[in-house]
CHARMM-style PDB file with segment names, atoms N, HN, CA, C and O in Angstrom:
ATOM      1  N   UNK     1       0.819  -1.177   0.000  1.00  0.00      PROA
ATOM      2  CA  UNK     1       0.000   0.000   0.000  1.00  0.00      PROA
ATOM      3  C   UNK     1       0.872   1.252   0.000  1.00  0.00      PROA
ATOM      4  O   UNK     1       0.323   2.327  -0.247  1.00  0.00      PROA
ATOM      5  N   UNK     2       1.929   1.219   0.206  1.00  0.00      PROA
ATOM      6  HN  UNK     2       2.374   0.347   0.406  1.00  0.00      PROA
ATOM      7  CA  UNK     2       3.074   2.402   0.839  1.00  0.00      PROA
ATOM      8  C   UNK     2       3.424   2.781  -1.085  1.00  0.00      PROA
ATOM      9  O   UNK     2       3.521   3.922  -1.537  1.00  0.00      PROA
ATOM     10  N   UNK     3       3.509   1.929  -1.626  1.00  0.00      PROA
ATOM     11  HN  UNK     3       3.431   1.003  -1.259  1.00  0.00      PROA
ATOM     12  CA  UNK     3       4.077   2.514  -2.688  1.00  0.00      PROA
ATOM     13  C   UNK     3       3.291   2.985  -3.349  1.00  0.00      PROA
ATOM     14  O   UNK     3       3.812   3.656  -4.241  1.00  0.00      PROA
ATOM     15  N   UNK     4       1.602   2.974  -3.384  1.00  0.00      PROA
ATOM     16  HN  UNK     4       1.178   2.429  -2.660  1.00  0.00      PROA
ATOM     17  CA  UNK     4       0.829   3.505  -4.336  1.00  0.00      PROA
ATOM     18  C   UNK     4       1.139   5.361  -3.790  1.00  0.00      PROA
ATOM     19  O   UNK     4       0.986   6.352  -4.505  1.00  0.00      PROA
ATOM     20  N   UNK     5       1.582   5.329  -2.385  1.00  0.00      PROA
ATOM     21  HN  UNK     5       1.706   4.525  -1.804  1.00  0.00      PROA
ATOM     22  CA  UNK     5       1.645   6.568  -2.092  1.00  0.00      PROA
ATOM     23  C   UNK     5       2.742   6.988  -2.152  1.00  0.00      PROA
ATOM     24  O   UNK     5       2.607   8.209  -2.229  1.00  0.00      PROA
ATOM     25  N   UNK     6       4.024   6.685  -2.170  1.00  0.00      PROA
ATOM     26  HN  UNK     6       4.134   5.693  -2.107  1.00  0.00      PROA
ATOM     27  CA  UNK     6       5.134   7.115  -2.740  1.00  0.00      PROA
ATOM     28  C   UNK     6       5.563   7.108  -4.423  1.00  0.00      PROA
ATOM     29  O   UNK     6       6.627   7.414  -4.962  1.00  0.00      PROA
ATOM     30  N   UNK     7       4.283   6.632  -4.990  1.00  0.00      PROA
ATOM     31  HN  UNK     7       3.419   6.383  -4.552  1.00  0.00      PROA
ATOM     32  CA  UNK     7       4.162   6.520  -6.653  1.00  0.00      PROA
ATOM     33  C   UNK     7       3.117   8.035  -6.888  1.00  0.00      PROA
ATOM     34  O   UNK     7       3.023   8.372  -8.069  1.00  0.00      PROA
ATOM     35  N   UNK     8       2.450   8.821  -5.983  1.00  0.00      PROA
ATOM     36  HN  UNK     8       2.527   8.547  -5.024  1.00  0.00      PROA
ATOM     37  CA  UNK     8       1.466   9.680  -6.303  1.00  0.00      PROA
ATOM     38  C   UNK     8       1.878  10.777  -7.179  1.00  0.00      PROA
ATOM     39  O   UNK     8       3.103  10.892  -7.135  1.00  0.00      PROA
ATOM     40  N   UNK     9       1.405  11.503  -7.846  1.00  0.00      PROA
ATOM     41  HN  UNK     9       0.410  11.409  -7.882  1.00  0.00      PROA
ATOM     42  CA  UNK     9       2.151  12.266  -8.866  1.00  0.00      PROA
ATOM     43  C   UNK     9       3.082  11.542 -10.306  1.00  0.00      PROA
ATOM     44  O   UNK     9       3.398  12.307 -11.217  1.00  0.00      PROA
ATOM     45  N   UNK    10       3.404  10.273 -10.375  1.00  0.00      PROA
ATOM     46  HN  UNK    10       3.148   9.651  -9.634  1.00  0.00      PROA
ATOM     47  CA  UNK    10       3.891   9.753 -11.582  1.00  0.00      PROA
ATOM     48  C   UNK    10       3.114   9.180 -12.398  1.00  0.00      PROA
ATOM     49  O   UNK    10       2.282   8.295 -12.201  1.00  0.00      PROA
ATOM     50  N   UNK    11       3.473   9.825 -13.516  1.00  0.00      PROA
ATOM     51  HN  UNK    11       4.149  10.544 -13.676  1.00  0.00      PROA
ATOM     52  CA  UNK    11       2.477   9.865 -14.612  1.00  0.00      PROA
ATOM     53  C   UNK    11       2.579   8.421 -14.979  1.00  0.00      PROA
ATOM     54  O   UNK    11       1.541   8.071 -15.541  1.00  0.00      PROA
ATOM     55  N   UNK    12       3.855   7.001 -14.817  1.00  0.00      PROA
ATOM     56  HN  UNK    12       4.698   7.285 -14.360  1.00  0.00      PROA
ATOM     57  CA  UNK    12       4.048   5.880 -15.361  1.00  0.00      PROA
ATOM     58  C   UNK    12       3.391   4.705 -14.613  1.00  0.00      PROA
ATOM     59  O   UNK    12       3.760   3.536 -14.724  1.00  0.00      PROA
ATOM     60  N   UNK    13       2.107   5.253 -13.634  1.00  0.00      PROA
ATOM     61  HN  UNK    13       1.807   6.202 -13.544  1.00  0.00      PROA
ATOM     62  CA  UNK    13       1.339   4.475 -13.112  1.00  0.00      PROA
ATOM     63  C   UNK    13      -0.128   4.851 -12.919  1.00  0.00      PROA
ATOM     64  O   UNK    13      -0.356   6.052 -13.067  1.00  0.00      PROA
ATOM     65  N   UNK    14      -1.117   4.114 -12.633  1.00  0.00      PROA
ATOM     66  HN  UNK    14      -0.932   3.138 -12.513  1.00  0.00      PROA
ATOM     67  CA  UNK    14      -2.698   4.666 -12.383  1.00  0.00      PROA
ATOM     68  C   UNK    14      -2.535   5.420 -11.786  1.00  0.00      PROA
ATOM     69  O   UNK    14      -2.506   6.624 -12.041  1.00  0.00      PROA
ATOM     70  N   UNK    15      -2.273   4.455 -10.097  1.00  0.00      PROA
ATOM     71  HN  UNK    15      -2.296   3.477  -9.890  1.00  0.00      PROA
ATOM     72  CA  UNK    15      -2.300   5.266  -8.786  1.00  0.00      PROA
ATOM     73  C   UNK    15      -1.570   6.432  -8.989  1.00  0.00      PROA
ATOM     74  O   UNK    15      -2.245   7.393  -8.621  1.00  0.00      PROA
ATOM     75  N   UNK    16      -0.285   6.819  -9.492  1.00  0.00      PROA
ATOM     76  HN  UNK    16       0.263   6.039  -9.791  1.00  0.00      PROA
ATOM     77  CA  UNK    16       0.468   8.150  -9.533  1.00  0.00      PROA
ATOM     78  C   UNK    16      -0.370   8.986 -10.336  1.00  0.00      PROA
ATOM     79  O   UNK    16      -0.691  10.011  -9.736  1.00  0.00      PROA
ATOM     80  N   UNK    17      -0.871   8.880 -11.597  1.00  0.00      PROA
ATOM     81  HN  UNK    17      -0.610   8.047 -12.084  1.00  0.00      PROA
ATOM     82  CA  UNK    17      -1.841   9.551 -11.958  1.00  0.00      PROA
ATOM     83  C   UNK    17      -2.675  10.487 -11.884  1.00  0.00      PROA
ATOM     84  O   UNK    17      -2.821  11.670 -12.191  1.00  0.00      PROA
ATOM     85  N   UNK    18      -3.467   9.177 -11.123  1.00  0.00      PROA
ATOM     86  HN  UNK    18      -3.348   8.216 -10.874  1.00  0.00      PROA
ATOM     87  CA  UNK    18      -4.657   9.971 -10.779  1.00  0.00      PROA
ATOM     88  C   UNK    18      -5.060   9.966  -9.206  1.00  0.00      PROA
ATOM     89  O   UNK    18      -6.138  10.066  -8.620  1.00  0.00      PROA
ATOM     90  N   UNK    19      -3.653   9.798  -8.765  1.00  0.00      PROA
ATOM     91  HN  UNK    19      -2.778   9.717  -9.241  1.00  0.00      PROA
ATOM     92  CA  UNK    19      -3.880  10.391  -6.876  1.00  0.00      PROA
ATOM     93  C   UNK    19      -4.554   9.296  -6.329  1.00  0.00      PROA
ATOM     94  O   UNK    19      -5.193   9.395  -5.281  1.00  0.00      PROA
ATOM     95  N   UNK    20      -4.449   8.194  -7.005  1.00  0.00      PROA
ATOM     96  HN  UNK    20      -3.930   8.114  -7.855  1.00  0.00      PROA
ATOM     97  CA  UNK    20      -4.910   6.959  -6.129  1.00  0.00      PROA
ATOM     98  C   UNK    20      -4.005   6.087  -4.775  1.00  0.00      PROA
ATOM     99  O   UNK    20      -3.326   5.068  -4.652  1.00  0.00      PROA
ATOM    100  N   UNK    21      -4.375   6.931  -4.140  1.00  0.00      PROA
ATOM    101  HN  UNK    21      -4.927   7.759  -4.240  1.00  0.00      PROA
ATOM    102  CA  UNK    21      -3.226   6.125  -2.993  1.00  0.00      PROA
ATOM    103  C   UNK    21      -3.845   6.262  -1.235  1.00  0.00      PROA
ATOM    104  O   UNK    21      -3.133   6.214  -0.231  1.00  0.00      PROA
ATOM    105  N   UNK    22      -5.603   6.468  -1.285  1.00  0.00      PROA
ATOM    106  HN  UNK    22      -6.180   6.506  -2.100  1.00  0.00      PROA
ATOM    107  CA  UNK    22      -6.008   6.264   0.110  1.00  0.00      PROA
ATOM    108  C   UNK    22      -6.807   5.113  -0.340  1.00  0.00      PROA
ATOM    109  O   UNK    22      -7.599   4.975  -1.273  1.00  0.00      PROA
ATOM    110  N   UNK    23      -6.307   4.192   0.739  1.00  0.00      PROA
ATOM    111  HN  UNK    23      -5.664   4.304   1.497  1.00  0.00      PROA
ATOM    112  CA  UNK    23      -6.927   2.614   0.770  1.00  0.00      PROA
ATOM    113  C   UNK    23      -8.408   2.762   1.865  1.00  0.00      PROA
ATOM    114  O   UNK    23      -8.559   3.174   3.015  1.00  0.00      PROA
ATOM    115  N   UNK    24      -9.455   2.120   0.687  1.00  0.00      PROA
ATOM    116  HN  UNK    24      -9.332   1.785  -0.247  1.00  0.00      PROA
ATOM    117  CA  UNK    24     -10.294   2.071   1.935  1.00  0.00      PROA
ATOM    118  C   UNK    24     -10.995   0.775   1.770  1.00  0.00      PROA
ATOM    119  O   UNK    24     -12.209   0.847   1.964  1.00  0.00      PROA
ATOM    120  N   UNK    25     -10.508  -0.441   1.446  1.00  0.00      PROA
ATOM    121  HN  UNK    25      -9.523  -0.500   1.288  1.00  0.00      PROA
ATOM    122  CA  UNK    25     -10.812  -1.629   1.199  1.00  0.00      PROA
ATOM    123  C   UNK    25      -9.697  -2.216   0.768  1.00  0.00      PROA
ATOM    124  O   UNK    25      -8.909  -1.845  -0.101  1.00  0.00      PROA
ATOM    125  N   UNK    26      -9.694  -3.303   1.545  1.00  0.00      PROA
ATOM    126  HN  UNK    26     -10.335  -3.604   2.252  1.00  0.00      PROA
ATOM    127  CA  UNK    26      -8.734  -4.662   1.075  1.00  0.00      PROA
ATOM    128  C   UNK    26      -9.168  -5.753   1.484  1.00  0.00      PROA
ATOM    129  O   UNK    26      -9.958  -5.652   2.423  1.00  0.00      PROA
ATOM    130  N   UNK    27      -8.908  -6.951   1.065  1.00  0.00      PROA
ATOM    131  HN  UNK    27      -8.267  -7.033   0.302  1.00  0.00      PROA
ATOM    132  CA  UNK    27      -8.686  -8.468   0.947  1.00  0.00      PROA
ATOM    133  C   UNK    27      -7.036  -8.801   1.138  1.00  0.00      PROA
ATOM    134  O   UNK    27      -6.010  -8.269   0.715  1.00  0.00      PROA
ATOM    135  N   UNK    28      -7.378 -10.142   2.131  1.00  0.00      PROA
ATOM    136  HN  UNK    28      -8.211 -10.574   2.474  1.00  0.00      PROA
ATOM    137  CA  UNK    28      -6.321 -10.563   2.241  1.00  0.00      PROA
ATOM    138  C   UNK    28      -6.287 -12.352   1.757  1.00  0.00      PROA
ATOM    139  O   UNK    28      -6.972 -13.287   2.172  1.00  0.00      PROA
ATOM    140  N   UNK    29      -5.492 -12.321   1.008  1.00  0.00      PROA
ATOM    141  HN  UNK    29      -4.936 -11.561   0.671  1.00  0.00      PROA
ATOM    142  CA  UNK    29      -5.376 -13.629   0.094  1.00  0.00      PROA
ATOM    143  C   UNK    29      -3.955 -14.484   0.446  1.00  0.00      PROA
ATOM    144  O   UNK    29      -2.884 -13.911   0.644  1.00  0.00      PROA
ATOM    145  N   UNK    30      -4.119 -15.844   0.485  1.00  0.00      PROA
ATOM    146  HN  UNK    30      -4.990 -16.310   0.323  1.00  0.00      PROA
ATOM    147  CA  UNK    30      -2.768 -16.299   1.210  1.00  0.00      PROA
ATOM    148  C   UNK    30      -1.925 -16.829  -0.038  1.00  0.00      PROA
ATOM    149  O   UNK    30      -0.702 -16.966  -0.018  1.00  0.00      PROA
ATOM    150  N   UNK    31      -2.883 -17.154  -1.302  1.00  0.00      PROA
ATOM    151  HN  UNK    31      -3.877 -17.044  -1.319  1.00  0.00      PROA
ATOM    152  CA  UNK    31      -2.256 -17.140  -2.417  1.00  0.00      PROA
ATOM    153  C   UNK    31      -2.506 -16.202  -3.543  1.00  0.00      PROA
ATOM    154  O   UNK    31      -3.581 -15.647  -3.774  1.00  0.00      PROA
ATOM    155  N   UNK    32      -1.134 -16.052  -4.385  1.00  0.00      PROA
ATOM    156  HN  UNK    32      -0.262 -16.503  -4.198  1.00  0.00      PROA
ATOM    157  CA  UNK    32      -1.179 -14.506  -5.199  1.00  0.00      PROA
ATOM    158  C   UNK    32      -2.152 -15.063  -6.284  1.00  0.00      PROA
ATOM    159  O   UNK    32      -2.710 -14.142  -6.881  1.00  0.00      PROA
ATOM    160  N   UNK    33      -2.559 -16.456  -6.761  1.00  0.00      PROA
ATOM    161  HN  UNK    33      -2.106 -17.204  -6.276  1.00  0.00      PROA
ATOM    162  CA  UNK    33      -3.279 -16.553  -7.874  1.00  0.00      PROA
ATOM    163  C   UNK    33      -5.138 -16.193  -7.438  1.00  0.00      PROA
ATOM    164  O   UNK    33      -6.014 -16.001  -8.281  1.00  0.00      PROA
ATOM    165  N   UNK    34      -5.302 -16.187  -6.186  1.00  0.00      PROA
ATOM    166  HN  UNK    34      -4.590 -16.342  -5.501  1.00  0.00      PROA
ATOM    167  CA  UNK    34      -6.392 -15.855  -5.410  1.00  0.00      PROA
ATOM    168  C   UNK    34      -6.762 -14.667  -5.545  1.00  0.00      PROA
ATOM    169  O   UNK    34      -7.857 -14.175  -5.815  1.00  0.00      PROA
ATOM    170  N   UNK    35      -5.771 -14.236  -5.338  1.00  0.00      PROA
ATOM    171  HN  UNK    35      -4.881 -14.636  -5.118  1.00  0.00      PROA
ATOM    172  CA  UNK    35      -5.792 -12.353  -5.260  1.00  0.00      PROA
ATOM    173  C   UNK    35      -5.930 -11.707  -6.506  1.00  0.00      PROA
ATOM    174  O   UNK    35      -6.579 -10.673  -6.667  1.00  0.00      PROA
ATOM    175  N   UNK    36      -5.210 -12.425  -7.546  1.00  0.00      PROA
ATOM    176  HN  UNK    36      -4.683 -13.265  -7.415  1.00  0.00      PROA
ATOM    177  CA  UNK    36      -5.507 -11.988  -8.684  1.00  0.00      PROA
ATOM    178  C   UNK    36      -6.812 -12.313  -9.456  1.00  0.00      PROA
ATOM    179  O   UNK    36      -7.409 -11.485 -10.144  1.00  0.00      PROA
ATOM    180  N   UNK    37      -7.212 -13.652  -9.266  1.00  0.00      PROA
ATOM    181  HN  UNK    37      -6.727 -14.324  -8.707  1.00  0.00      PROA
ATOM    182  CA  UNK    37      -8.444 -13.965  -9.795  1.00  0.00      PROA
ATOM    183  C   UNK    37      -9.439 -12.676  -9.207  1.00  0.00      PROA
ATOM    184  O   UNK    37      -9.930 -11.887 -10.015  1.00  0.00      PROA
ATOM    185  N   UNK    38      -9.640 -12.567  -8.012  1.00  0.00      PROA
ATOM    186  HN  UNK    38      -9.242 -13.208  -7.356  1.00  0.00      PROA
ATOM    187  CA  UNK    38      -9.922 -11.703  -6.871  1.00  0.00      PROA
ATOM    188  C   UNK    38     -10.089 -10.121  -7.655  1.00  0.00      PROA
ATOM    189  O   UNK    38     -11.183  -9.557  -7.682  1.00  0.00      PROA
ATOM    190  N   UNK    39      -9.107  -9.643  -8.143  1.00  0.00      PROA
ATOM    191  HN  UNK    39      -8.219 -10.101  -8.121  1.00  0.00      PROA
ATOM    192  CA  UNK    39      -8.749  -8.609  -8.614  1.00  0.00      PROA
ATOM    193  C   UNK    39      -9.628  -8.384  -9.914  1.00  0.00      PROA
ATOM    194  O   UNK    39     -10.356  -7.395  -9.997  1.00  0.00      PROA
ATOM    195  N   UNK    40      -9.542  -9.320 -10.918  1.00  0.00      PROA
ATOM    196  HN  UNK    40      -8.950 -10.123 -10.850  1.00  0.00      PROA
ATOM    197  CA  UNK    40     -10.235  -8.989 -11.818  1.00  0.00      PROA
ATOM    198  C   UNK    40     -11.666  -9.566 -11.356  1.00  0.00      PROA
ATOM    199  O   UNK    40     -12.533  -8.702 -11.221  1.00  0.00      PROA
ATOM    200  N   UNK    41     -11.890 -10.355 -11.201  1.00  0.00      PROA
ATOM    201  HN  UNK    41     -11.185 -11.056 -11.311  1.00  0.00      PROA
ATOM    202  CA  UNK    41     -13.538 -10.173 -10.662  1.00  0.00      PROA
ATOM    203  C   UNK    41     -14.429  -8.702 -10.211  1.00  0.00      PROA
ATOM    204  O   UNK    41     -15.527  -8.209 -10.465  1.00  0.00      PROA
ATOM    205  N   UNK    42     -13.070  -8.324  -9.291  1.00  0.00      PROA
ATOM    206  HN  UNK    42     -12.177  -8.725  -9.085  1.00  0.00      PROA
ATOM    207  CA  UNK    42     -13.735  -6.844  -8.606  1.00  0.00      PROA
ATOM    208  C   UNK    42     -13.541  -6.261  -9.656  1.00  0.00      PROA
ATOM    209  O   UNK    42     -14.387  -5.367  -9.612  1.00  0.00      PROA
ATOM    210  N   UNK    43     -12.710  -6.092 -11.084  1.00  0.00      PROA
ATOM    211  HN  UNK    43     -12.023  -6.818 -11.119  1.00  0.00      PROA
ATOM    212  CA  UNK    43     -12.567  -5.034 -12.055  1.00  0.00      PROA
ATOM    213  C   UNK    43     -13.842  -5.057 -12.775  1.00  0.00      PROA
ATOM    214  O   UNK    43     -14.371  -4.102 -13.342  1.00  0.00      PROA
ATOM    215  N   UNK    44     -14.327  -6.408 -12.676  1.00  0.00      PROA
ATOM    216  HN  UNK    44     -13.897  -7.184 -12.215  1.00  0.00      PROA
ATOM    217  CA  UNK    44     -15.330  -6.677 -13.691  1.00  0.00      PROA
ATOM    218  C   UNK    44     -16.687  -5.393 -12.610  1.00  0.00      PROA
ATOM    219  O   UNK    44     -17.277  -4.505 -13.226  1.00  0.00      PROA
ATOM    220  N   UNK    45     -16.818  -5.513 -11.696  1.00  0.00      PROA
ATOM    221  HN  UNK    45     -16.339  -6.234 -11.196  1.00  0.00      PROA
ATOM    222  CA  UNK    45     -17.765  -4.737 -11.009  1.00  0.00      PROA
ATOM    223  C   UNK    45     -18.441  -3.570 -11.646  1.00  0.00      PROA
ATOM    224  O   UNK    45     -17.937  -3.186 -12.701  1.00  0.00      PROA
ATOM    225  N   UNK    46     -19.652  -2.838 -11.132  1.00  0.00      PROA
ATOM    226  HN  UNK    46     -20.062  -3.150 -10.275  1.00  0.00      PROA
ATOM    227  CA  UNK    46     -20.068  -1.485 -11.660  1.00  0.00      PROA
ATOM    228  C   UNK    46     -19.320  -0.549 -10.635  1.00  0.00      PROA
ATOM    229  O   UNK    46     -18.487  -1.004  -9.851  1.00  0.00      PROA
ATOM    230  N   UNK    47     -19.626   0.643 -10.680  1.00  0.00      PROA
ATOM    231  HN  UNK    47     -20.303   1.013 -11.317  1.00  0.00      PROA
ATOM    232  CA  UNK    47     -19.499   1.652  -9.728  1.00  0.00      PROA
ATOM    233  C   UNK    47     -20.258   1.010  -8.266  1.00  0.00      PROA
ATOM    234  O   UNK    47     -19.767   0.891  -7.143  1.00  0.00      PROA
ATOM    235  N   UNK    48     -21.504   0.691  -8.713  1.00  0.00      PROA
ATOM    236  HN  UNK    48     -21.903   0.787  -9.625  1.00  0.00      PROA
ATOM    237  CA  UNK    48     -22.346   0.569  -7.461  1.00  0.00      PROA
ATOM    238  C   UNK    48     -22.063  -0.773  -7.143  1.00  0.00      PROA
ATOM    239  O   UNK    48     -22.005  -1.006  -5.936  1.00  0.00      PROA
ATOM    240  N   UNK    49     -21.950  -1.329  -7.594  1.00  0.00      PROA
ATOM    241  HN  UNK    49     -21.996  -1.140  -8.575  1.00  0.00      PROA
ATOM    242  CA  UNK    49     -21.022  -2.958  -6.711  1.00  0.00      PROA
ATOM    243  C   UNK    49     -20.147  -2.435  -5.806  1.00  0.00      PROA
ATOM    244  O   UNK    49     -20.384  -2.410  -4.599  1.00  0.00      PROA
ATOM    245  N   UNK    50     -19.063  -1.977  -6.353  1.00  0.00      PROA
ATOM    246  HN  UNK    50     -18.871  -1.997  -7.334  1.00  0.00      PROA
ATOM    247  CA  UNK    50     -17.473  -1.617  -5.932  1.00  0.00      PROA
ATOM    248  C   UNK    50     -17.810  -0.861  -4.565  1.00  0.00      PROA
ATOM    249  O   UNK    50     -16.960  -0.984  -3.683  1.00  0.00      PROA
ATOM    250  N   UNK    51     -19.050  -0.020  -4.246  1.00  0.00      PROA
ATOM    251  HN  UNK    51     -19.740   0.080  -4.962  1.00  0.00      PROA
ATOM    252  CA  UNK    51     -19.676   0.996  -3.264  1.00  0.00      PROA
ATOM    253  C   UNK    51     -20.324   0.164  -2.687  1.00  0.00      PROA
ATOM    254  O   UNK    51     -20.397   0.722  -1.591  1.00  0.00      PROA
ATOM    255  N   UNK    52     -21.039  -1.059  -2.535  1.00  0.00      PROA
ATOM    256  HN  UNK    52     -20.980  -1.512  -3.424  1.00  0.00      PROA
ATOM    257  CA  UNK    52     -22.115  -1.788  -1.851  1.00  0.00      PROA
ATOM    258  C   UNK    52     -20.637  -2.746  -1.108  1.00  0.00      PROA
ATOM    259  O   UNK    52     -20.636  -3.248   0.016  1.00  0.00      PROA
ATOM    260  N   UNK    53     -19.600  -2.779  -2.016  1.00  0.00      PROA
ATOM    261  HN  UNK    53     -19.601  -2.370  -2.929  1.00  0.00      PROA
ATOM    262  CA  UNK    53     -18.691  -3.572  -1.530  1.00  0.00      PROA
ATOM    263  C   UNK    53     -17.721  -2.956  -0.570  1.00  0.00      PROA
ATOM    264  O   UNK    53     -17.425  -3.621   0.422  1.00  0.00      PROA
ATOM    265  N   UNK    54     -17.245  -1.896  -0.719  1.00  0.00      PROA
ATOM    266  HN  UNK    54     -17.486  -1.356  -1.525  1.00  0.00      PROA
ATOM    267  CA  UNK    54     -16.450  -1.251   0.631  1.00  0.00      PROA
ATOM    268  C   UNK    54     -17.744  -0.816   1.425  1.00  0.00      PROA
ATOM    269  O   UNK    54     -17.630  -1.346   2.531  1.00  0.00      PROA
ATOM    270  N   UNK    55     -18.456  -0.381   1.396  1.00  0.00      PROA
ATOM    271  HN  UNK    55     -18.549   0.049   0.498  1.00  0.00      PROA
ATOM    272  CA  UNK    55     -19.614  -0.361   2.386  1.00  0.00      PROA
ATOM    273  C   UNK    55     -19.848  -1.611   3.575  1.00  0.00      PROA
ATOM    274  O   UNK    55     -20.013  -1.503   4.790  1.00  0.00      PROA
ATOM    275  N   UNK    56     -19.799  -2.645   2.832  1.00  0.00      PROA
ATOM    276  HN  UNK    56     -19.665  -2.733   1.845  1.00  0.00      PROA
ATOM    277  CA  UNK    56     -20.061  -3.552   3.414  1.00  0.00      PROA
ATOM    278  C   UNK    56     -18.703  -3.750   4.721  1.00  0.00      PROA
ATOM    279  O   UNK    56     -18.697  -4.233   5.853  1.00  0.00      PROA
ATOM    280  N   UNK    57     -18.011  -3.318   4.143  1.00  0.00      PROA
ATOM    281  HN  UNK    57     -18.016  -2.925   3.223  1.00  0.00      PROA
ATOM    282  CA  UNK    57     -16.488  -3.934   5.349  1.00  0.00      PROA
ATOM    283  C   UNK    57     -16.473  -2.506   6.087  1.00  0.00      PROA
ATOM    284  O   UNK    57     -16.499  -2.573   7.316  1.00  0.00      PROA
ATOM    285  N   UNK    58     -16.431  -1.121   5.470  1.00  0.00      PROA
ATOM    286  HN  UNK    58     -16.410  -1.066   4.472  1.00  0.00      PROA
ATOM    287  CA  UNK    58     -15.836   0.042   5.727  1.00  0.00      PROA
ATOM    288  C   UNK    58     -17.057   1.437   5.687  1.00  0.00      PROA
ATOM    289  O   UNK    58     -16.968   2.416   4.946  1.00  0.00      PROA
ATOM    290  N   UNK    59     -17.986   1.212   6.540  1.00  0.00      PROA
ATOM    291  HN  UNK    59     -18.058   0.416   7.141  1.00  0.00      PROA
ATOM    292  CA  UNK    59     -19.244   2.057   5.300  1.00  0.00      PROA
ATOM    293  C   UNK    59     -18.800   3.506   5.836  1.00  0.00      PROA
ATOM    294  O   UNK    59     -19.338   4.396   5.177  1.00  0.00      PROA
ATOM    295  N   UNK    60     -17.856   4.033   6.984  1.00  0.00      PROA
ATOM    296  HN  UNK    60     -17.419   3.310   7.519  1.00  0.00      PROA
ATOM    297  CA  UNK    60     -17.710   5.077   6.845  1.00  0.00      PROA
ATOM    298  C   UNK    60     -16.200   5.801   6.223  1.00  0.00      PROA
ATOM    299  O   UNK    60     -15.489   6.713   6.646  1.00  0.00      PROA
ATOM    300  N   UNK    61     -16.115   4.786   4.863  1.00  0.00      PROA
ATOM    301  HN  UNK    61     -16.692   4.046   4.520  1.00  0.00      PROA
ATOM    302  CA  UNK    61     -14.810   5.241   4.075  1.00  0.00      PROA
ATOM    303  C   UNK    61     -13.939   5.890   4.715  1.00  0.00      PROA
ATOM    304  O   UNK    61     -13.781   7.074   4.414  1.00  0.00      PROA
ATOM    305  N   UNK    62     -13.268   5.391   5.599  1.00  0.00      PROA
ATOM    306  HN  UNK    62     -13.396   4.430   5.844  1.00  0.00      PROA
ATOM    307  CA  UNK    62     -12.119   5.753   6.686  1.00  0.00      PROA
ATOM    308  C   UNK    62     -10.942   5.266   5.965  1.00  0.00      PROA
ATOM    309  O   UNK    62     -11.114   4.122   5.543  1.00  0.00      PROA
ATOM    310  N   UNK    63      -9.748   5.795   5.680  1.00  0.00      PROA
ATOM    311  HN  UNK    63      -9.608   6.724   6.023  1.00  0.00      PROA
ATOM    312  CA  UNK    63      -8.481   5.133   5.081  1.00  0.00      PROA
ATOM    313  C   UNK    63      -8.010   4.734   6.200  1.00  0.00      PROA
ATOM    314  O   UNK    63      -8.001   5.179   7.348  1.00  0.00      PROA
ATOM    315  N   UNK    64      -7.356   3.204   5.330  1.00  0.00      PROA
ATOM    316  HN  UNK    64      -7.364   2.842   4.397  1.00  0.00      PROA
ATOM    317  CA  UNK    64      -6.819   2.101   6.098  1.00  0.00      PROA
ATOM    318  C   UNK    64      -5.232   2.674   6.106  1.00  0.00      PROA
ATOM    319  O   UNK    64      -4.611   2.859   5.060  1.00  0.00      PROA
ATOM    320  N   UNK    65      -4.716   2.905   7.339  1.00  0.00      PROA
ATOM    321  HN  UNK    65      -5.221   2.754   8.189  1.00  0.00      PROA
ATOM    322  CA  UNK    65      -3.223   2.921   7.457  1.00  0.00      PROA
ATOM    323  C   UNK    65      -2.596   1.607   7.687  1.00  0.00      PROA
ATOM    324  O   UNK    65      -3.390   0.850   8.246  1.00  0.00      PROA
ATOM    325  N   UNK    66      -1.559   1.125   7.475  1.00  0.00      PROA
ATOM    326  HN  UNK    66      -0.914   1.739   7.021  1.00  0.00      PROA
ATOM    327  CA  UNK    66      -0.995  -0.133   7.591  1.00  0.00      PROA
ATOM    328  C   UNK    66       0.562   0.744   8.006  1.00  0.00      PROA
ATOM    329  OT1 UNK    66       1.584   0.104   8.251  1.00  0.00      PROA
TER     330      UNK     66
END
């Protein structure tokens, strides 16, 4: 999570981009092929999935510090 925020401002990534670097939802996966399946599933999502879905763990969108 540390590097999406030490990547903020570089244009050669999303997160640097477009200022993506407060976490307010995660999964924890013990294998990386989990996480990735994981990953695109959630890509496949709408807006209002992706919102019913941090809601559900986080509903007052508080960033996660680690």
């Amino acid at each position: 999570m540390k590097e999406y925020f030490l990547n903020r401002g570089k244009e050669n990534s999303f997160a640097g981009k477009y200022y993506c670097y407060n976490l307010v939802y995660f999964e924890e996966h013990f294998k990386p092929m989990d996480a990735i399946d994981r990953e695109k599933e959630i890509k496949k999502f709408t807006r209002k999935q992706k919102e019913e879905l941090i809601n559900s763990k986080n509903p007052e969108w508080n960033f996660i510090r680690f």
